[in-house]
VEXMIDREN-590871 format. One line per 8 residues: number of its first residue (from 1); their letters; for each residue x, y, z of N, C-alpha, C, O, CB. Coordinates in steps of 0.05 Angstrom, whole numbers, plus 5000, padded with zeros to 4 digits. Glycine has a CB too. Layout:
<atoms>
NUM> A> X/Y/Z/X/Y/Z/X/Y/Z/X/Y/Z/X/Y/Z; ... .
</atoms>
This chain:
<atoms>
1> XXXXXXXX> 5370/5153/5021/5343/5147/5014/5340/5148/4983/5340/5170/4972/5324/5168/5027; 5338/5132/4973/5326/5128/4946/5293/5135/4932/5273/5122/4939/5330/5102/4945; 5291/5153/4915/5262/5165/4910/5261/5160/4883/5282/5158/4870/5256/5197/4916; 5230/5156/4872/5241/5152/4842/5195/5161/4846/5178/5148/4858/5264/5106/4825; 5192/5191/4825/5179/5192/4814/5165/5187/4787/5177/5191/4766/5182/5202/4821; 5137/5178/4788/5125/5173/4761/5101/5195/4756/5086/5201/4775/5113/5140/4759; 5097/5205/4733/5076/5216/4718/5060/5199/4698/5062/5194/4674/5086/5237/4704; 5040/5192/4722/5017/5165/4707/4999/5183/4690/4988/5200/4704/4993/5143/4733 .
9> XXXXXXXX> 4993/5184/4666/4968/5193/4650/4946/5160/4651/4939/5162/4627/4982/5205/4611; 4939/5147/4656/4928/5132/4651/4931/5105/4665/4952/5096/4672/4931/5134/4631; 4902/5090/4669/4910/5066/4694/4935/5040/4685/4945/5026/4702/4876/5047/4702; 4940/5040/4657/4954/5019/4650/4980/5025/4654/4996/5007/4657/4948/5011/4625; 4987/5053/4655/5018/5052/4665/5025/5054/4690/5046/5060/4700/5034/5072/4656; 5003/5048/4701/5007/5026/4739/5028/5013/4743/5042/5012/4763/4986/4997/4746; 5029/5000/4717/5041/4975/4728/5080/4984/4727/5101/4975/4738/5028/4944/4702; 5076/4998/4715/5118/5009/4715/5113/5024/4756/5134/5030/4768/5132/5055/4673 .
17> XXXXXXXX> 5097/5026/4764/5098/5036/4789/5092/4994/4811/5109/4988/4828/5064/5070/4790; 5080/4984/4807/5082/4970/4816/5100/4953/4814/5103/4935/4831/5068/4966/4816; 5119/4954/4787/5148/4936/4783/5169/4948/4802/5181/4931/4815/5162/4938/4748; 5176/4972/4807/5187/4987/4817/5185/4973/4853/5204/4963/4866/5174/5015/4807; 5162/4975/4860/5148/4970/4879/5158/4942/4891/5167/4942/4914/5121/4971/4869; 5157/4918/4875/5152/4900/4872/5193/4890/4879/5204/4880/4898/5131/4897/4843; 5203/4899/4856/5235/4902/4861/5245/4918/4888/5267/4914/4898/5248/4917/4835; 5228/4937/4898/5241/4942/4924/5224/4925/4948/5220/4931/4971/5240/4977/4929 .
25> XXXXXXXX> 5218/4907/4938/5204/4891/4963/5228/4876/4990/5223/4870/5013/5186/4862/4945; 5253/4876/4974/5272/4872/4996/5279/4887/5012/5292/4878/5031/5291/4866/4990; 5274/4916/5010/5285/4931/5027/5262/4933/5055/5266/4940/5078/5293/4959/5011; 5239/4923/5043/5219/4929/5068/5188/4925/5061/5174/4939/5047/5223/4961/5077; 5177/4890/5085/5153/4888/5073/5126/4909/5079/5102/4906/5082/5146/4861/5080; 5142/4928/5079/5119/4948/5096/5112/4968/5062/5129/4983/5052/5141/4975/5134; 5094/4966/5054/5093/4988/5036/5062/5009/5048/5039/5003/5053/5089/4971/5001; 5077/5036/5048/5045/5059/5058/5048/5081/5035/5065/5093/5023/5048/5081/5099 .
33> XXXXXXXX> 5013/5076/5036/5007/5094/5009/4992/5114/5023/4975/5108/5040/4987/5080/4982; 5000/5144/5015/4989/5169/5024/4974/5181/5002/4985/5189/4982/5009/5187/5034; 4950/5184/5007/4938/5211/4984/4910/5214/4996/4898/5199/5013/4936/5202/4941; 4902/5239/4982/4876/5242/4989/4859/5220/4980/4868/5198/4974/4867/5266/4979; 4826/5230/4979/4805/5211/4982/4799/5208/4956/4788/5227/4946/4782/5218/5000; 4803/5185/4940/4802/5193/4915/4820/5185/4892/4812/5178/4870/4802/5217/4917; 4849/5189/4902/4873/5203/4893/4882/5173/4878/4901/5174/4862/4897/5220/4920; 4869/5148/4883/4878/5125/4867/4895/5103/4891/4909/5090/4876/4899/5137/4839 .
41> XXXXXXXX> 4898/5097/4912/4907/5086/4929/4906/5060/4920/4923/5046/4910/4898/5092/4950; 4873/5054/4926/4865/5019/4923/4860/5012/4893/4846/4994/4885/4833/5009/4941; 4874/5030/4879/4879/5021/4843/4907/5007/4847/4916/4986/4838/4882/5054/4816; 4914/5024/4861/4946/5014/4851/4952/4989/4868/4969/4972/4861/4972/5039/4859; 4939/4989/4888/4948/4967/4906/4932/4943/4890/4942/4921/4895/4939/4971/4942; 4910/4940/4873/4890/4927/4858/4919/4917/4839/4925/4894/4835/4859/4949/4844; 4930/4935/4832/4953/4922/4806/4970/4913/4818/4975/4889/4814/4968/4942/4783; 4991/4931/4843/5000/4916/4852/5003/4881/4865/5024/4867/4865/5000/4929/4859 .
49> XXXXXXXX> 4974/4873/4874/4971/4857/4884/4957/4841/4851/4946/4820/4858/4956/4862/4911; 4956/4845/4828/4956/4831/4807/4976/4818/4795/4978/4794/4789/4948/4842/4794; 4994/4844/4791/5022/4838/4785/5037/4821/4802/5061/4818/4800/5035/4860/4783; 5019/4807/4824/5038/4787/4851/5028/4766/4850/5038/4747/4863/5037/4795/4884; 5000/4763/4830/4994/4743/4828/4968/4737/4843/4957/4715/4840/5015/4730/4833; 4959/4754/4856/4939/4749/4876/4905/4741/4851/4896/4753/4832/4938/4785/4901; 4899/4725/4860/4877/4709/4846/4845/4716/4862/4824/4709/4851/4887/4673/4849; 4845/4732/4890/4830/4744/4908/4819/4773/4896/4832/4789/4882/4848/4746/4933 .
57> XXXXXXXX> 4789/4775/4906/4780/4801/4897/4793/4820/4916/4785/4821/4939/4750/4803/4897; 4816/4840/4906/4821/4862/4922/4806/4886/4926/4804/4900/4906/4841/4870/4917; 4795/4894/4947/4781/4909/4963/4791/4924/4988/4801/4911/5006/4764/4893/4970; 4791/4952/4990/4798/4968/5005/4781/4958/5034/4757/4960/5035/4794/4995/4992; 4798/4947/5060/4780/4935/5083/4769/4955/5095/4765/4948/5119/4794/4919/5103; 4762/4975/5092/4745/4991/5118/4738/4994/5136/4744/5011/5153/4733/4996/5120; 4712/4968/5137/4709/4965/5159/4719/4938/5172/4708/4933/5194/4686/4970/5162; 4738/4919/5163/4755/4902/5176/4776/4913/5179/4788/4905/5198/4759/4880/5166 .
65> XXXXXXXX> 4787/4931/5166/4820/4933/5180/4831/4929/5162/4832/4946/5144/4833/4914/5200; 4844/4901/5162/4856/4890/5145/4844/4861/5130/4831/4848/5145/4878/4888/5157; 4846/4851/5102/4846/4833/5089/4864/4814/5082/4887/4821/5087/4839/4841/5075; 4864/4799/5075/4889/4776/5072/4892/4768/5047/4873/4753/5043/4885/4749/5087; 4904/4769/5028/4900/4766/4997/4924/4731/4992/4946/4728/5003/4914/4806/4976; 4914/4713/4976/4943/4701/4968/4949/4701/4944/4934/4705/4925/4948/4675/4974; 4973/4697/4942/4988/4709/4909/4987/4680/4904/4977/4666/4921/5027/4727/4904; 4999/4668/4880/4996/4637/4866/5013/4627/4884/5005/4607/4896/5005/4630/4832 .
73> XXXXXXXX> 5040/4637/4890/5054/4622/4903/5049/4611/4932/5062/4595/4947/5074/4633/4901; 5026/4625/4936/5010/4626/4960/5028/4637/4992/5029/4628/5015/4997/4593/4963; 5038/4657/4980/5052/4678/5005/5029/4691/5002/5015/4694/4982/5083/4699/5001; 5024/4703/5033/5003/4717/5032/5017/4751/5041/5038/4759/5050/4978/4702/5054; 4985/4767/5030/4992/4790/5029/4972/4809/5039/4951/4813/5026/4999/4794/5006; 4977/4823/5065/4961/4842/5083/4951/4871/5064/4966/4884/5049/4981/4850/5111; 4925/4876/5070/4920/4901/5062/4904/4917/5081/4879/4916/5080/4907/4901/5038; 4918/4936/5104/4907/4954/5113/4895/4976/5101/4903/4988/5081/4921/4958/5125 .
81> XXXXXXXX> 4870/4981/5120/4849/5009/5108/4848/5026/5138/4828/5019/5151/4808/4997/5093; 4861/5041/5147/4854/5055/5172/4845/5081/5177/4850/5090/5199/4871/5054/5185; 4833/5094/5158/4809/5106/5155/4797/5109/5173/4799/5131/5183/4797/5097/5143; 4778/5089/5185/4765/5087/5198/4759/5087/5235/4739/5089/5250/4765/5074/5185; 4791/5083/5238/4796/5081/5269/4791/5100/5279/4787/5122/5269/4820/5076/5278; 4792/5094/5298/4786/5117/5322/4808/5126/5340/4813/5149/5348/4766/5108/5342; 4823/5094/5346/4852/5098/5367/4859/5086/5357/4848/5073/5339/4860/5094/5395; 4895/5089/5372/4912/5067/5363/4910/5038/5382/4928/5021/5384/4943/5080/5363 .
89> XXXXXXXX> 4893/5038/5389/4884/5014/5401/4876/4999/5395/4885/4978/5403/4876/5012/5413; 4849/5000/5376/4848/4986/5352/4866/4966/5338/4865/4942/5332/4845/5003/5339; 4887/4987/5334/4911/4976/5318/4921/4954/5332/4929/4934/5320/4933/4996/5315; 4922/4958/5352/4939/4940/5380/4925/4916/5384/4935/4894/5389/4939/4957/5413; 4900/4921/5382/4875/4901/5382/4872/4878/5358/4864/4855/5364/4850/4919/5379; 4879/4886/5331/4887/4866/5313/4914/4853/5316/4920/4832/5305/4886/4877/5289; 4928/4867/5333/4955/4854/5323/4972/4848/5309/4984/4827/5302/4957/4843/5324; 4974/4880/5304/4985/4900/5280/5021/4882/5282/5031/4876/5260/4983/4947/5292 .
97> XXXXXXXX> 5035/4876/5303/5054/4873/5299/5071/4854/5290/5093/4854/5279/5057/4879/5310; 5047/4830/5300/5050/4810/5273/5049/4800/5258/5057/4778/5252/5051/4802/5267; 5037/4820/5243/5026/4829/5218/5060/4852/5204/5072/4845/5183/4989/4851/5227; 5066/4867/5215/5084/4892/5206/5114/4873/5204/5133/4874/5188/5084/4925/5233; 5109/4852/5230/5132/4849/5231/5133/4808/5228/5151/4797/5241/5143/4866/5260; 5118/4795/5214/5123/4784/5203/5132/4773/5183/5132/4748/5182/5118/4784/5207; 5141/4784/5165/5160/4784/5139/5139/4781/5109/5148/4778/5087/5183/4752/5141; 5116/4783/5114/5094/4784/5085/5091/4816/5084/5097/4834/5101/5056/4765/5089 .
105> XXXXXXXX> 5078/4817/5053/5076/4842/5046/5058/4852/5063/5044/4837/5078/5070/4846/5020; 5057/4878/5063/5030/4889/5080/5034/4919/5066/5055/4933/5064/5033/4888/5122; 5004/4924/5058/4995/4941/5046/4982/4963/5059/4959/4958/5052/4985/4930/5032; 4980/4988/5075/4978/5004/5088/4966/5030/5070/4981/5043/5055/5001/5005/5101; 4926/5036/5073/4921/5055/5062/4922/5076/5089/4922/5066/5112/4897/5050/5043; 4920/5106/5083/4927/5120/5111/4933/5112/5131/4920/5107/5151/4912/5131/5120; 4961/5109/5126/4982/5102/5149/4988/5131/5166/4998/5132/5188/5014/5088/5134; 4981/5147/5155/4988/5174/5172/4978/5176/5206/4990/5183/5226/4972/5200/5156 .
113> XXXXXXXX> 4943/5162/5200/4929/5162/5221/4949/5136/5244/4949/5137/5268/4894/5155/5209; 4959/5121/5233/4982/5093/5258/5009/5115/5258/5014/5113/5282/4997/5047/5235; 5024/5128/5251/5042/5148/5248/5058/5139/5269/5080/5130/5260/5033/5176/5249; 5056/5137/5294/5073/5125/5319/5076/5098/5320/5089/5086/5337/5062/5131/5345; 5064/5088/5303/5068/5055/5297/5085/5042/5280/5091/5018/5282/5047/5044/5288; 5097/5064/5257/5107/5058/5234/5128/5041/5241/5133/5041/5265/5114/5078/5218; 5144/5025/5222/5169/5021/5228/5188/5035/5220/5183/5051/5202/5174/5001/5224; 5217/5033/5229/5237/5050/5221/5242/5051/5196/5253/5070/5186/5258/5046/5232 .
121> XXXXXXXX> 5233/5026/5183/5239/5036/5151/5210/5025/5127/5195/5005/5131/5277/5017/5140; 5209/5032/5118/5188/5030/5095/5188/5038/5062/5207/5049/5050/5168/5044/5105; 5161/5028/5050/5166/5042/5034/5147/5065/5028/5124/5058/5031/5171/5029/5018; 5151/5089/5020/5118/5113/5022/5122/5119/4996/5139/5128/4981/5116/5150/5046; 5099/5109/4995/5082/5122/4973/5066/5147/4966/5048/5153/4982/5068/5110/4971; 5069/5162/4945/5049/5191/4959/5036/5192/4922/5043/5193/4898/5077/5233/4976; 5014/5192/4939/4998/5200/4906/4978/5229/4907/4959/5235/4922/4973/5169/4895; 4987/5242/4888/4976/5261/4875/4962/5265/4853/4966/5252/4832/4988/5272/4872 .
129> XXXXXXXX> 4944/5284/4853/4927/5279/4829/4939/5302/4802/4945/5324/4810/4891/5286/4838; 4941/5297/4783/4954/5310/4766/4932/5333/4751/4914/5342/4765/4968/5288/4748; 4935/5343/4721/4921/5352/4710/4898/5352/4697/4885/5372/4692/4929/5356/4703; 4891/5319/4689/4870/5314/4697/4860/5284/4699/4874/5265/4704/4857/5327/4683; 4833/5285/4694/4820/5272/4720/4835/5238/4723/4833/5224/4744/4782/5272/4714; 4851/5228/4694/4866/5206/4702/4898/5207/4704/4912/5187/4704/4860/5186/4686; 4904/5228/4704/4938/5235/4705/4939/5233/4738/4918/5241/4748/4949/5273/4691; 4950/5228/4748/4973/5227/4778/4996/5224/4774/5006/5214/4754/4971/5205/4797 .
137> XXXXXXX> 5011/5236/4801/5038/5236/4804/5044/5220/4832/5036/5226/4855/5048/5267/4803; 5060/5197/4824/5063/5182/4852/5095/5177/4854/5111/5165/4840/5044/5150/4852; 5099/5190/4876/5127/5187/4889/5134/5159/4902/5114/5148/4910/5130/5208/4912; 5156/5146/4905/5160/5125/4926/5187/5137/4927/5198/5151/4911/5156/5092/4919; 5198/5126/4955/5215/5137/4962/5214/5110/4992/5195/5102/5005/5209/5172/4963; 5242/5103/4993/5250/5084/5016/5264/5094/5035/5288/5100/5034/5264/5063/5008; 5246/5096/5059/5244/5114/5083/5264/5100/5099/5269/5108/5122/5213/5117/5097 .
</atoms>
């Protein structure tokens, strides 16, 4: 398993976390971001999905689920918000799996709550909030 932590003071050094990100996209289009409520999730996925080119207003889906973003090259790119569910039926109900297991990115905020859905490999993200109020510490690590 490969891990590689960053100590962000500030939103512009996002983007050395989304290059990172971005270069492990071969190992797995599944990327899940963990942190509390707050903790910067749909920032990073906001750069991430900048840095890809996406020309779409990115927005955390809540109450859709998921969103569909396209990058210039016009691959498209999933952003789950599951927050909100109730079951994993739901999940089953969009048709999570051809989505996970179609080969486009897919962006996963609280993936903890699908946990029996995951696939065998991914990439997790874990963000923490640091010392203050714009410092975080975000792990990735290829599961």
């Amino acid at each position: 398993m490969q891990e590689v932590t960053f100590e962000i003071n500030n939103i512009e050094e996002l983007s050395k976390v989304s290059e990172l990100l971005i270069d492990w996209r071969d190992y797995s289009n599944i990327v899940a971001f963990y942190g509390n409520m707050g903790a910067g999730k749909t920032t990073l996925i906001k750069n991430l999905c900048a840095k890809l080119g996406v020309q779409d207003e990115v927005n955390s889906p809540t109450f859709a689920l998921v969103n569909e973003y396209q990058t210039e090259n016009l691959d498209s790119v999933f952003h789950f918000d599951f927050y909100r569910i109730k079951s994993l039926e739901e999940v089953f109900d969009i048709g999570y799996e051809d989505y996970f297991y179609g080969g486009n990115l897919c962006l996963l905020e609280w993936p903890e709550l699908i946990d029996p859905l995951m696939p065998e490999h991914f990439i997790k993200v874990e963000i923490t909030l640091g010392d203050t109020d714009t410092s975080r510490k975000i792990k990735c690590s290829m599961i």
